[in-house]
Backbone and ligand atoms as CSV (ligand in chain L), in Angstrom:
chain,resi,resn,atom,element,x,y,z
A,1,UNK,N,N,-59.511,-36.152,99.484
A,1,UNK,CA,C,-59.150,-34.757,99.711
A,1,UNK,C,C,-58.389,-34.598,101.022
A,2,UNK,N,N,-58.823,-35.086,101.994
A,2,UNK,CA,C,-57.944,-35.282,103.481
A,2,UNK,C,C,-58.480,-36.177,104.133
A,3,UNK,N,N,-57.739,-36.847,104.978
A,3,UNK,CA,C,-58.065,-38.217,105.782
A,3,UNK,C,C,-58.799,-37.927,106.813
A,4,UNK,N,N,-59.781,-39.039,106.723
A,4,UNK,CA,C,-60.646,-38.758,107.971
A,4,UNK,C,C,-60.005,-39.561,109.362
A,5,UNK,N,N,-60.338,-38.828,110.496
A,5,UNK,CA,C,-59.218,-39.269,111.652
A,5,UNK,C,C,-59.895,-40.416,112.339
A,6,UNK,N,N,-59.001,-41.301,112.948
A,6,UNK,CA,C,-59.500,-42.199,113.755
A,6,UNK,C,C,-60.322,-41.786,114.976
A,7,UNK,N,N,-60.724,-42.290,115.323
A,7,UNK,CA,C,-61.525,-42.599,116.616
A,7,UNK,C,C,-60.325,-41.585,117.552
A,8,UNK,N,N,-59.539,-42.243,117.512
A,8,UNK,CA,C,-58.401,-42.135,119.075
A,8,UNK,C,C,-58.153,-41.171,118.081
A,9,UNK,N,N,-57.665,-40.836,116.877
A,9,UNK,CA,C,-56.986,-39.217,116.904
A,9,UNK,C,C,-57.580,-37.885,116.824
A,10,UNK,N,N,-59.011,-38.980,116.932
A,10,UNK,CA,C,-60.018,-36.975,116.710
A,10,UNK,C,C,-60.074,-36.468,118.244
A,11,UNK,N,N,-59.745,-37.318,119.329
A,11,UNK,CA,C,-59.781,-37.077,120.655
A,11,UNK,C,C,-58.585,-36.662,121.340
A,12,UNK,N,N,-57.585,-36.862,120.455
A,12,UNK,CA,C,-56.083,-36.551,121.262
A,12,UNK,C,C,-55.626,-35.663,121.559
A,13,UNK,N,N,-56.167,-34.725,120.602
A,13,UNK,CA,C,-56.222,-33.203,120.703
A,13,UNK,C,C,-54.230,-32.712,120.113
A,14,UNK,N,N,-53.643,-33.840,119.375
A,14,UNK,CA,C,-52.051,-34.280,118.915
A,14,UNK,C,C,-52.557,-34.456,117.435
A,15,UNK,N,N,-53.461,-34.804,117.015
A,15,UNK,CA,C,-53.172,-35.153,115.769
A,15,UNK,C,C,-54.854,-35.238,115.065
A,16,UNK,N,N,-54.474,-34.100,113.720
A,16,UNK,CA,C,-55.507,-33.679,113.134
A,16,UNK,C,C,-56.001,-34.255,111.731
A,17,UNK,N,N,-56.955,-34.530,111.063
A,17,UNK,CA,C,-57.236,-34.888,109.849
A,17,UNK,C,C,-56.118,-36.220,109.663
A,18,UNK,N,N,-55.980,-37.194,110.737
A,18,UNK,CA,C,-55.491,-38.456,110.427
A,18,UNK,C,C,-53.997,-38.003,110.526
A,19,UNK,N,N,-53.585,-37.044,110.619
A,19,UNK,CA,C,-51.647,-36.664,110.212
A,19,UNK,C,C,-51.427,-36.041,111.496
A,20,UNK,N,N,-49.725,-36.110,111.730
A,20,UNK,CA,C,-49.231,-35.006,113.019
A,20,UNK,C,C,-49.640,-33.715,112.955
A,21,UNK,N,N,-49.858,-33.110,113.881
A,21,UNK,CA,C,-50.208,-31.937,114.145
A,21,UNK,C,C,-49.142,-31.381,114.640
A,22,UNK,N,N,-47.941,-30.258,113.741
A,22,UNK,CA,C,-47.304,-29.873,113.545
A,22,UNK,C,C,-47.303,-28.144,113.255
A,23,UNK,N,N,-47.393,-26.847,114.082
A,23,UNK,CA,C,-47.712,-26.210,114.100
A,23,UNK,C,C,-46.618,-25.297,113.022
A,24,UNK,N,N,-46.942,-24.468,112.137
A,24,UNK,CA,C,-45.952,-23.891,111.216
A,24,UNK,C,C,-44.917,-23.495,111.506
A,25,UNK,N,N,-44.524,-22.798,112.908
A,25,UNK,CA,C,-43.901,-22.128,113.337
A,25,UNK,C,C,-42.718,-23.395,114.231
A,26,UNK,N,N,-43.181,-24.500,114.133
A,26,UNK,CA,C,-42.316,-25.561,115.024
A,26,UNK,C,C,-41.907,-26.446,113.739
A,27,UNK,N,N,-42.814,-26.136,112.630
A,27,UNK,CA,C,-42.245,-27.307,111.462
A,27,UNK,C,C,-40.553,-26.334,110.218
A,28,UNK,N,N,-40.520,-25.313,111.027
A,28,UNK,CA,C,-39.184,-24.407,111.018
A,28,UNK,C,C,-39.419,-23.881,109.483
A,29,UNK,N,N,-40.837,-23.533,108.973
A,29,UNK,CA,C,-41.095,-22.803,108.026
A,29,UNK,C,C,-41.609,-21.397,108.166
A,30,UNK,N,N,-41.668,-20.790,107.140
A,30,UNK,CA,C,-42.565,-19.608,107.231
A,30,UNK,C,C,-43.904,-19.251,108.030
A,31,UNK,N,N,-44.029,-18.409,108.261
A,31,UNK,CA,C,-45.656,-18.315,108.821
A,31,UNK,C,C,-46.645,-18.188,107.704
A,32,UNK,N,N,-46.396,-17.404,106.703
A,32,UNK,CA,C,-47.406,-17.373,106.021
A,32,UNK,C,C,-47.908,-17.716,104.199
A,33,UNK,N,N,-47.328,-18.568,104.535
A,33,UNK,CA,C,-47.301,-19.515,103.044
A,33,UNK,C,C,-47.916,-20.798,102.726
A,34,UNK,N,N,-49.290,-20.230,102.770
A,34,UNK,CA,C,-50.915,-21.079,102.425
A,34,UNK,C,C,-50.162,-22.261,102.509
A,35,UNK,N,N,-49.364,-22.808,101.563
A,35,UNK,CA,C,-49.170,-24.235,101.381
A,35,UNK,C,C,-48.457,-24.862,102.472
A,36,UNK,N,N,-47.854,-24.346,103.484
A,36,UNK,CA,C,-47.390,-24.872,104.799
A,36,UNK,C,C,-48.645,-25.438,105.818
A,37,UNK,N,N,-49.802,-25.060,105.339
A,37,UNK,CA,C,-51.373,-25.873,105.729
A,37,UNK,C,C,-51.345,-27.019,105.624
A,38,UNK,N,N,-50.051,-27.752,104.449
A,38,UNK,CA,C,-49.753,-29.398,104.183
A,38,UNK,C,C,-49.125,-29.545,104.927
A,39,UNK,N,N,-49.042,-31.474,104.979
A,39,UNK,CA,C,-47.866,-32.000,106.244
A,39,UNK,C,C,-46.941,-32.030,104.565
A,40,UNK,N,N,-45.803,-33.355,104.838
A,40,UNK,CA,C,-44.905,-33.395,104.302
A,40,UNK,C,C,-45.408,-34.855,103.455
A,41,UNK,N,N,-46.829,-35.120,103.610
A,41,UNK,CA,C,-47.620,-35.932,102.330
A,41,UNK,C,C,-47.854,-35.340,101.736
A,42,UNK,N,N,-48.178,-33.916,101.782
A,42,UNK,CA,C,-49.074,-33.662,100.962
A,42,UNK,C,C,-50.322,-33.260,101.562
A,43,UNK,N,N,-51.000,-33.345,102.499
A,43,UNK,CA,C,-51.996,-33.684,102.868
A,43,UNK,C,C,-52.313,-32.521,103.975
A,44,UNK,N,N,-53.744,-32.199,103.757
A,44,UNK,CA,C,-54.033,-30.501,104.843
A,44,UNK,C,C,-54.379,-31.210,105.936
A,45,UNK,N,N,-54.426,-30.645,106.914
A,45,UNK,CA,C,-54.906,-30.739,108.132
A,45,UNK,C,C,-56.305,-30.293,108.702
A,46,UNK,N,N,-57.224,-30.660,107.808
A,46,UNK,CA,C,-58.890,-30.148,107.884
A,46,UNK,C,C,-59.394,-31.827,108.943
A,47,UNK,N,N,-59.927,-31.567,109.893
A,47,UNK,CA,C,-60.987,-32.575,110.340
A,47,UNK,C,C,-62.009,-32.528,109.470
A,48,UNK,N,N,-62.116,-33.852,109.984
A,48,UNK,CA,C,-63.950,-34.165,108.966
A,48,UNK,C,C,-64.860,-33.759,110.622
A,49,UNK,N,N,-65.471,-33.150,109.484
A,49,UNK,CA,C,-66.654,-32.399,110.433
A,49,UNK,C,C,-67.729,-33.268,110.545
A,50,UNK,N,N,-68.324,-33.459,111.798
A,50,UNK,CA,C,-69.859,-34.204,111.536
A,50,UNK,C,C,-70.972,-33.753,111.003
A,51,UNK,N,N,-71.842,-35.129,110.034
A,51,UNK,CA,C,-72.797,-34.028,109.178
A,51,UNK,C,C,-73.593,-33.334,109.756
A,52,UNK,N,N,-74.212,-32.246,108.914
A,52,UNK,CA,C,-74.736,-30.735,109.697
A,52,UNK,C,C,-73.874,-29.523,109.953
A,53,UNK,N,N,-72.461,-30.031,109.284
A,53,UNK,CA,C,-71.338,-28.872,110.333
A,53,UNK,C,C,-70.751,-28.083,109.496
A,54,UNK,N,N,-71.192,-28.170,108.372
A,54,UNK,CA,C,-70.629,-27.500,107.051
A,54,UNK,C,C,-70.677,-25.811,107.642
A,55,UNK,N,N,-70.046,-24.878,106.565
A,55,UNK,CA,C,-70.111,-23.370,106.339
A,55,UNK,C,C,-71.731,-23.284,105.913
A,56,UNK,N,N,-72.462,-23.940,105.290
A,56,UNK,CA,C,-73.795,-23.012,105.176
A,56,UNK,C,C,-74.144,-23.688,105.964
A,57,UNK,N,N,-74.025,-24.675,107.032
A,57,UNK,CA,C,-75.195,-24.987,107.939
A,57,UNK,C,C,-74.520,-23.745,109.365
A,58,UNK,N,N,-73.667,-23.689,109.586
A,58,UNK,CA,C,-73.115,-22.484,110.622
A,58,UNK,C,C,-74.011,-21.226,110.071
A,59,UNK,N,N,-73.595,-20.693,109.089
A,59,UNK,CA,C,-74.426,-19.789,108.486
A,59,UNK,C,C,-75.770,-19.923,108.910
A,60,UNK,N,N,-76.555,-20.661,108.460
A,60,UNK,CA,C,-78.137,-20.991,108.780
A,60,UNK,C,C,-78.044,-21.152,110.517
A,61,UNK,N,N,-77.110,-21.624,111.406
A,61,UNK,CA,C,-77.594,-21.444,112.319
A,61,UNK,C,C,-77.376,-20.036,113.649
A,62,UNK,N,N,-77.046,-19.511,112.796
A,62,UNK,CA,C,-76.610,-17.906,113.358
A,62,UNK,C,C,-77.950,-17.387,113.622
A,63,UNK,N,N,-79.326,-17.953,112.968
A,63,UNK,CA,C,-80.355,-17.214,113.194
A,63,UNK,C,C,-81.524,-17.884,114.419
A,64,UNK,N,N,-80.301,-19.127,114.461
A,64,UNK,CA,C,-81.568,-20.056,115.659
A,64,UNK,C,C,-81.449,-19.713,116.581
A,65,UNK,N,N,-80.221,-19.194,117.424
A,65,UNK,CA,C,-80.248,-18.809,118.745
A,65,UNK,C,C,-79.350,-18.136,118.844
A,66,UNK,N,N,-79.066,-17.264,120.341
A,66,UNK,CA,C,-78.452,-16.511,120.269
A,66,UNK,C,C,-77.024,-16.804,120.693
A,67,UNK,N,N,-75.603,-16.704,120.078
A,67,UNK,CA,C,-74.640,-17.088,120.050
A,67,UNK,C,C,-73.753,-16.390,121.306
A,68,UNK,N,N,-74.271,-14.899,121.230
A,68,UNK,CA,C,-73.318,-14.896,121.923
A,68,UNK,C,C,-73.053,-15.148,123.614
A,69,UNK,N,N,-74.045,-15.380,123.831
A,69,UNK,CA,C,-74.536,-16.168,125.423
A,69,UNK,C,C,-74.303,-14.881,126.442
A,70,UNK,N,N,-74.596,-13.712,126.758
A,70,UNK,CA,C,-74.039,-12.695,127.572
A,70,UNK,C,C,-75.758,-12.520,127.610
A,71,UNK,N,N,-75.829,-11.504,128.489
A,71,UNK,CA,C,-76.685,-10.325,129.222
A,71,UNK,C,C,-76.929,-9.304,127.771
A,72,UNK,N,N,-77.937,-9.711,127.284
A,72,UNK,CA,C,-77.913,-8.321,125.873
A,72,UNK,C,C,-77.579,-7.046,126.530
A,73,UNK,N,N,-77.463,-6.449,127.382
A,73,UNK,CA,C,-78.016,-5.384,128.212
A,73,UNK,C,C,-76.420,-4.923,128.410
A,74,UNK,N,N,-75.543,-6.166,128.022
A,74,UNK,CA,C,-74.032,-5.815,128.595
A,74,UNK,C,C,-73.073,-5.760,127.161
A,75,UNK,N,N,-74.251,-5.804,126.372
A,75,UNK,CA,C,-73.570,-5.797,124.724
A,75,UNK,C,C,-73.154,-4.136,124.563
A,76,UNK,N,N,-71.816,-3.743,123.775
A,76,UNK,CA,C,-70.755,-4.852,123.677
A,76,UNK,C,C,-69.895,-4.420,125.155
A,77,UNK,N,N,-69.498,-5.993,125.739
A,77,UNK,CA,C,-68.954,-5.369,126.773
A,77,UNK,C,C,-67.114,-5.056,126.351
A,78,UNK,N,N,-67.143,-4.795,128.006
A,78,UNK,CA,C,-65.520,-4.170,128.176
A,78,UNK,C,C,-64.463,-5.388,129.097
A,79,UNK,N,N,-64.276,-5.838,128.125
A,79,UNK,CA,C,-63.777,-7.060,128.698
A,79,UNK,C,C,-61.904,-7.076,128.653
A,80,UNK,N,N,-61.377,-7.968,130.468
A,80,UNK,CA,C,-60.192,-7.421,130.880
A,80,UNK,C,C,-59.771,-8.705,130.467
A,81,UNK,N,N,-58.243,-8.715,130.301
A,81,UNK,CA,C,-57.690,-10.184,129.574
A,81,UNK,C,C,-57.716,-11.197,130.532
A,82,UNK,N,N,-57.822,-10.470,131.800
A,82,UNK,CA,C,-58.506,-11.684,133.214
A,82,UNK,C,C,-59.491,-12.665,132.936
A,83,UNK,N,N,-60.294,-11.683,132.436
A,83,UNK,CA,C,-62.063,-12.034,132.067
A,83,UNK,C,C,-62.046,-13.417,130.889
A,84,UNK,N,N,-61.135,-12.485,129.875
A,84,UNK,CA,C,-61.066,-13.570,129.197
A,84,UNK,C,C,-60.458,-14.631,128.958
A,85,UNK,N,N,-59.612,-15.058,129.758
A,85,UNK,CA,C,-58.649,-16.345,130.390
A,85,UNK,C,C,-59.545,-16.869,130.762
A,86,UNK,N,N,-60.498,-16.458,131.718
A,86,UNK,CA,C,-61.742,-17.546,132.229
A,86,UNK,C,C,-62.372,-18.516,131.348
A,87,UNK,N,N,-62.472,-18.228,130.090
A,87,UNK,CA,C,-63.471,-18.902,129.491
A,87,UNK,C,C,-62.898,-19.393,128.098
A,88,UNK,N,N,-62.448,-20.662,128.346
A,88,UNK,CA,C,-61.579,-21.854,127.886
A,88,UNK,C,C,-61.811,-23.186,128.037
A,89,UNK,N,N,-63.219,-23.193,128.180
A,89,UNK,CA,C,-63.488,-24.985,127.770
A,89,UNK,C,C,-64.749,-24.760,126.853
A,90,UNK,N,N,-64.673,-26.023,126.592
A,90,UNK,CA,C,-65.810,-26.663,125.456
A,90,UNK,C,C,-66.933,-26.191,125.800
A,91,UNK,N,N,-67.349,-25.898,127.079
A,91,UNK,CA,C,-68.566,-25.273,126.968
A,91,UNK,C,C,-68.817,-23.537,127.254
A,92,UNK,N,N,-67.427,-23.214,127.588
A,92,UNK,CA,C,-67.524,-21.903,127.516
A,92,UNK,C,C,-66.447,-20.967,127.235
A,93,UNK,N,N,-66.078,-20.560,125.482
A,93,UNK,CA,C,-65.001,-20.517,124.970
A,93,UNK,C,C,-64.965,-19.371,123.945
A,94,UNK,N,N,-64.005,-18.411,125.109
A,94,UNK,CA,C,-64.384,-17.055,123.937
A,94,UNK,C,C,-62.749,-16.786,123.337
A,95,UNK,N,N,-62.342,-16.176,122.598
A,95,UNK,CA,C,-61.032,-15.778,121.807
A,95,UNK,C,C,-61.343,-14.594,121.257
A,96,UNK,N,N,-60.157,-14.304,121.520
A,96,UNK,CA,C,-60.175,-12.358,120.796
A,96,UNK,C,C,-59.447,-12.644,119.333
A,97,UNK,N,N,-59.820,-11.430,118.546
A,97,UNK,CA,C,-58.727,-10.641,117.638
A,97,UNK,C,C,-58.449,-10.224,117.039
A,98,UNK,N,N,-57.723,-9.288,117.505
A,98,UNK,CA,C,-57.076,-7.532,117.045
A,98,UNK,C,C,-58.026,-7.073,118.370
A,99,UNK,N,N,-58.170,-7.428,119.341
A,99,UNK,CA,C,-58.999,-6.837,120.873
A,99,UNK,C,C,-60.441,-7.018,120.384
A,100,UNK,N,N,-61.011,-7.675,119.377
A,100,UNK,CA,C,-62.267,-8.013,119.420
A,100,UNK,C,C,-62.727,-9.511,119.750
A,101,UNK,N,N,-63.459,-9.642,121.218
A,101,UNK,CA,C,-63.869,-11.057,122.063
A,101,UNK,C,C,-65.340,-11.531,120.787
A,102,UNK,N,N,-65.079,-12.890,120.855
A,102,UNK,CA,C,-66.136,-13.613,120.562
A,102,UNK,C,C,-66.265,-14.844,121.403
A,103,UNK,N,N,-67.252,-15.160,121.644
A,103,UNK,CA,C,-67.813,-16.396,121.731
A,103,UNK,C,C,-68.320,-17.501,120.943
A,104,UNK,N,N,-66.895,-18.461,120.959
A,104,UNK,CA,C,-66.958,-18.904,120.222
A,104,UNK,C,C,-67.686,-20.197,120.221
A,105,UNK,N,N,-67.896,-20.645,121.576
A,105,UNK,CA,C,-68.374,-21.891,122.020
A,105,UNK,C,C,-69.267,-22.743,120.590
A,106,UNK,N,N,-70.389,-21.838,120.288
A,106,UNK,CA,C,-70.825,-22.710,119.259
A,106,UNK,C,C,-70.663,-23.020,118.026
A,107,UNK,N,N,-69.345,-22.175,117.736
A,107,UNK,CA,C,-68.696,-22.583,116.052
A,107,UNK,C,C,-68.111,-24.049,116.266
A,108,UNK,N,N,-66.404,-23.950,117.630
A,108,UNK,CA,C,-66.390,-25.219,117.637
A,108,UNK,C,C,-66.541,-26.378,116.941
A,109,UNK,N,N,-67.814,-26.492,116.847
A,109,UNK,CA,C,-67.665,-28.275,116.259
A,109,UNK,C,C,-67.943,-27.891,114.672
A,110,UNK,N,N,-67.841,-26.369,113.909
A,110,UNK,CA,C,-67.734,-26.116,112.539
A,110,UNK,C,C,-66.594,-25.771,112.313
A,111,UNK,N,N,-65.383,-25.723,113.220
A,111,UNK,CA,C,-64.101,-25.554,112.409
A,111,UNK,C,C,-63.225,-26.054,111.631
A,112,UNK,N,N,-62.779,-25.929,110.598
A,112,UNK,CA,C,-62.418,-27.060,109.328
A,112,UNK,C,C,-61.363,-27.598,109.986
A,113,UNK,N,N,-60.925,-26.674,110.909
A,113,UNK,CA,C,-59.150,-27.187,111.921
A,113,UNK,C,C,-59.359,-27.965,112.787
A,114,UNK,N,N,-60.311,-28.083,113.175
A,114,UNK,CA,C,-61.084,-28.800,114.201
A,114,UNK,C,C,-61.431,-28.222,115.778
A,115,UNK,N,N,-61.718,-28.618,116.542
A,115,UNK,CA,C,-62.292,-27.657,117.802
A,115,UNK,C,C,-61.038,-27.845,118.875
A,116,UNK,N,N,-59.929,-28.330,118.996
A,116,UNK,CA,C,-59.219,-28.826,119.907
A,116,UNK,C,C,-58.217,-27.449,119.952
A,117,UNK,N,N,-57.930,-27.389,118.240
A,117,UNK,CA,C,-57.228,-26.097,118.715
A,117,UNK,C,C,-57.490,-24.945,118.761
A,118,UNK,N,N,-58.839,-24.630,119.122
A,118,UNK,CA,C,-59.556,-23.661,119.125
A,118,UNK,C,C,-59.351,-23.871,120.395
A,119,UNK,N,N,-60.077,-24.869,121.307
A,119,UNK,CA,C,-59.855,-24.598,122.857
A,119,UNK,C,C,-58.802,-24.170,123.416
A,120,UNK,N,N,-57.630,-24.995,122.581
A,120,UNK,CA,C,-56.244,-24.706,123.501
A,120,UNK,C,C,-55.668,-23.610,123.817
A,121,UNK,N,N,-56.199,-22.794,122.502
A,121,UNK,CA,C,-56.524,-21.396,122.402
A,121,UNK,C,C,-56.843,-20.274,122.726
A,122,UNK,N,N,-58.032,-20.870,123.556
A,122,UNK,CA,C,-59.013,-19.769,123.660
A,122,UNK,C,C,-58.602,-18.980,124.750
A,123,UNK,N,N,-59.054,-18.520,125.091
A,123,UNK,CA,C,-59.098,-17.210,126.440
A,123,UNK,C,C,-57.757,-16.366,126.263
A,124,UNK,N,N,-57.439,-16.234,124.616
A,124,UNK,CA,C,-56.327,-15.484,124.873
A,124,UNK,C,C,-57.113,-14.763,123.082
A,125,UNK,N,N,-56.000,-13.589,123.181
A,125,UNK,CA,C,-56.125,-13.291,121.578
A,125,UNK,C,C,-55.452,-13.845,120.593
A,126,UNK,N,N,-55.878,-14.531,119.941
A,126,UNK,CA,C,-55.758,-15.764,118.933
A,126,UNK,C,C,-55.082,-14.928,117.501
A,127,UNK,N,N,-55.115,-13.724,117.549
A,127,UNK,CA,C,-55.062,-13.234,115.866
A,127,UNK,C,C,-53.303,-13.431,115.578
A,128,UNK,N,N,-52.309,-13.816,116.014
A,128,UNK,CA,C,-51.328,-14.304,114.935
A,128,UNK,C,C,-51.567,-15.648,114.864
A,129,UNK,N,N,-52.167,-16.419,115.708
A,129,UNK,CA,C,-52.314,-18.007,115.293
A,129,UNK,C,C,-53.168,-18.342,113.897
A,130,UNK,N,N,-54.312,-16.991,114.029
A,130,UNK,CA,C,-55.290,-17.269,113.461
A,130,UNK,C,C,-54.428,-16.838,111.964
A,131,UNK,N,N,-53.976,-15.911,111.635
A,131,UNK,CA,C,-52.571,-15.667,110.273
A,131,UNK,C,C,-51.721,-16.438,110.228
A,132,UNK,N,N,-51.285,-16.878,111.007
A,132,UNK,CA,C,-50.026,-17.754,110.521
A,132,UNK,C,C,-51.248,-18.691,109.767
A,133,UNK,N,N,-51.988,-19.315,110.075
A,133,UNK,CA,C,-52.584,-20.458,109.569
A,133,UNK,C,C,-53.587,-20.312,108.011
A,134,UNK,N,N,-54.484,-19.233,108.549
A,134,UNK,CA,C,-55.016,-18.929,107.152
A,134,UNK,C,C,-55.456,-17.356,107.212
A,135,UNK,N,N,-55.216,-16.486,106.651
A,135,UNK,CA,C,-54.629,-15.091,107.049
A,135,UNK,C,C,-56.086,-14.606,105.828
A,136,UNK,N,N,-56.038,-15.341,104.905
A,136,UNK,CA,C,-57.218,-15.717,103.990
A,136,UNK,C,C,-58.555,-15.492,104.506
A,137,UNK,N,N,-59.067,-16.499,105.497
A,137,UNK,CA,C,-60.395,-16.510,106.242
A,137,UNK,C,C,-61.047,-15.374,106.844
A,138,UNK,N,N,-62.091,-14.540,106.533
A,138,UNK,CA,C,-62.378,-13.337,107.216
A,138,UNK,C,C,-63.161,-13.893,108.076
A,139,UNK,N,N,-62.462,-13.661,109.584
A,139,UNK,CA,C,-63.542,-14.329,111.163
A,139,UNK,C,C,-64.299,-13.296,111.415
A,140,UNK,N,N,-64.072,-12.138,110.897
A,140,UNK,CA,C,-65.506,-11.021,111.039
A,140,UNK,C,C,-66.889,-11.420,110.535
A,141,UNK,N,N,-66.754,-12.202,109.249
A,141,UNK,CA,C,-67.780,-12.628,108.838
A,141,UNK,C,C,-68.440,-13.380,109.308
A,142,UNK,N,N,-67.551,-14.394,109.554
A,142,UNK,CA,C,-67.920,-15.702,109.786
A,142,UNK,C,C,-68.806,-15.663,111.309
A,143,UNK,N,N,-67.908,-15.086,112.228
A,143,UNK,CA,C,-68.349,-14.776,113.421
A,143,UNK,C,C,-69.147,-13.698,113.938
A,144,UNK,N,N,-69.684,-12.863,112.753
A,144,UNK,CA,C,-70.481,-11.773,113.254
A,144,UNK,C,C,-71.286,-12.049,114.880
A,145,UNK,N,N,-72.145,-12.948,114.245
A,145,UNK,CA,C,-73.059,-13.100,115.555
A,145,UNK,C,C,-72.174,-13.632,117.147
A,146,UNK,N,N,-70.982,-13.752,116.453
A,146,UNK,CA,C,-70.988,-14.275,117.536
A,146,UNK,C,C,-69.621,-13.129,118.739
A,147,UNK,N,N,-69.694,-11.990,118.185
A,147,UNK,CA,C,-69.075,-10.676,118.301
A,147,UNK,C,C,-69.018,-10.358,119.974
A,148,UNK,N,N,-68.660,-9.902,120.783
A,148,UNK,CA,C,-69.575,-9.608,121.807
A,148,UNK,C,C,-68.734,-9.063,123.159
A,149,UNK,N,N,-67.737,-8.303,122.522
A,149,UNK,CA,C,-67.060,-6.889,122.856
A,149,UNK,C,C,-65.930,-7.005,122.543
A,150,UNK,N,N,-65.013,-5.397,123.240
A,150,UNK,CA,C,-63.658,-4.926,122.937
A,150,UNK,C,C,-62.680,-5.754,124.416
A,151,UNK,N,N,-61.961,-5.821,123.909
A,151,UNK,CA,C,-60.834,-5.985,125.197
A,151,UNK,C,C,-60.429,-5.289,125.923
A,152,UNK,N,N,-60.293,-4.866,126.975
A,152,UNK,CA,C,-59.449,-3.558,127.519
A,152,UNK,C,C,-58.155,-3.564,128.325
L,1,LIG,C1,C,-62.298,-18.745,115.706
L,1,LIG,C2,C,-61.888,-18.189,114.579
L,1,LIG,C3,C,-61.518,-19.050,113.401
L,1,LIG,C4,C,-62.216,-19.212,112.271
L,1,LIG,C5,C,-63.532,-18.504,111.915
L,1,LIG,C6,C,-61.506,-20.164,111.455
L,1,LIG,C7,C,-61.914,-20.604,110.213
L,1,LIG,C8,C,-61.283,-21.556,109.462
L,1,LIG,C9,C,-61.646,-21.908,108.114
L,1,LIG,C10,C,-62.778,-21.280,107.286
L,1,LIG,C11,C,-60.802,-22.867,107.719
L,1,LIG,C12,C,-60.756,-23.541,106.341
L,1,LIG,C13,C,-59.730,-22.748,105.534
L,1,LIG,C14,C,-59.691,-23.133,104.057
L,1,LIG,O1,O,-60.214,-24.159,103.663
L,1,LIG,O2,O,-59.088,-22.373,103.284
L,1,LIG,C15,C,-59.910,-23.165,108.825
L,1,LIG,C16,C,-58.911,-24.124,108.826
L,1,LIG,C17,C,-57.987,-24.255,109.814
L,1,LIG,N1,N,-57.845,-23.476,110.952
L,1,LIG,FE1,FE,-59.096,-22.025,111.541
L,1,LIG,N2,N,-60.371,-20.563,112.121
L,1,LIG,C18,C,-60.328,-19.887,113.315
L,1,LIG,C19,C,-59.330,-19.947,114.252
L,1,LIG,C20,C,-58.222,-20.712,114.168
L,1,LIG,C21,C,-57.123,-20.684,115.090
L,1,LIG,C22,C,-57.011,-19.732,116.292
L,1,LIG,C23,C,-56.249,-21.643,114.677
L,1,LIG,C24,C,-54.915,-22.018,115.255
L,1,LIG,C25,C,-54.631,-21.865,116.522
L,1,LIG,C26,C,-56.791,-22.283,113.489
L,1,LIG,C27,C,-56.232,-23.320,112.779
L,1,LIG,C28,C,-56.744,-23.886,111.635
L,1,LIG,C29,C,-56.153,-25.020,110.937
L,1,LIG,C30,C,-54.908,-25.803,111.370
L,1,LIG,C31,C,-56.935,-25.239,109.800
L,1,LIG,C32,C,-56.747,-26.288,108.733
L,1,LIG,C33,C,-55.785,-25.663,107.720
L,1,LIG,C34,C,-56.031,-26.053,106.309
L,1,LIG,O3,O,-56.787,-26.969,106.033
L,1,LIG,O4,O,-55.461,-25.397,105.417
L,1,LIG,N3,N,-57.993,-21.684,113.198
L,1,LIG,N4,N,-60.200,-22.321,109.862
């Protein structure tokens, strides 16, 4: 179904599901035409996830702890695009969009795209990256818990 990546390419943060990592908008196609998700094998660009990392195990773990790592007391906050530039690494990694911040830190290692370009990402509002790519995926759902204010 898609290649699982080497050693050296699941770390390169260049190259995804074994193939170049070629962003739609640089491979001089459309933005939004599901099948531009292929390289020019054929082949999607999904990492293999480690086991445990599936969609129902994310699901199931929305109820173990609390995701969104803030001050309950500051839920939902009012957060400045300063604020959220700060918080852009692996261990502390929030992304907006349409002006709604999540914390995303603990999806990460459940993203079918893999977590690299989620980081590279992050601390900004992500929502045309997040359409150009799969416009399909509802991150409201997915990310409920992990919600945890407006932008201002
Ligand atoms: C944090 C919010 C996000 C969520 C909840 C999310 C969710 C998903 C899901 C469910 C898939 C599998 C899609 C499918 O099989 O149809 C996926 C794949 C992917 N995502 Fe995301 N994604 C997010 C953000 C992003 C962003 C910001 C980017 C780009 C900067 C991105 C790039 C990708 C890529 C390249 C794939 C693989 C494409 C494919 O296999 O068709 N994702 N994502």
């Amino acid at each position: 179904m898609f290649a699982v990546p080497s050693k050296s390419s699941r770390h390169s943060g260049q190259r995804h599901g074994g193939v170049s990592f070629v962003p739609p908008s640089e491979s001089g196609s459309k933005l939004t035409n599901p099948s531009q998700t292929t390289t020019s094998l054929g082949r999607r660009r999904k990492v293999a996830l480690a086991p445990g990392h599936s969609a129902v195990d994310w699901e199931k773990s929305k109820g173990q702890e609390d995701l969104r790592r803030i001050n309950p007391s500051d839920f939902p906050m009012r957060i400045t695009k300063a604020q959220l530039k700060q918080h852009h690494t692996k261990n502390d990694c929030w992304m907006a969009f349409n002006h709604k911040v999540y914390n995303i830190t603990n999806y990460l290692d459940y993203h079918p795209g893999g977590r690299e370009i989620l980081i590279e990402n992050s601390g900004t509002d992500a929502i045309q990256l997040f359409q150009r790519y799969h416009p399909w995926v509802n991150y409201e759902r997915i990310l409920d818990a992990c919600f945890i204010g407006f932008l201002v």
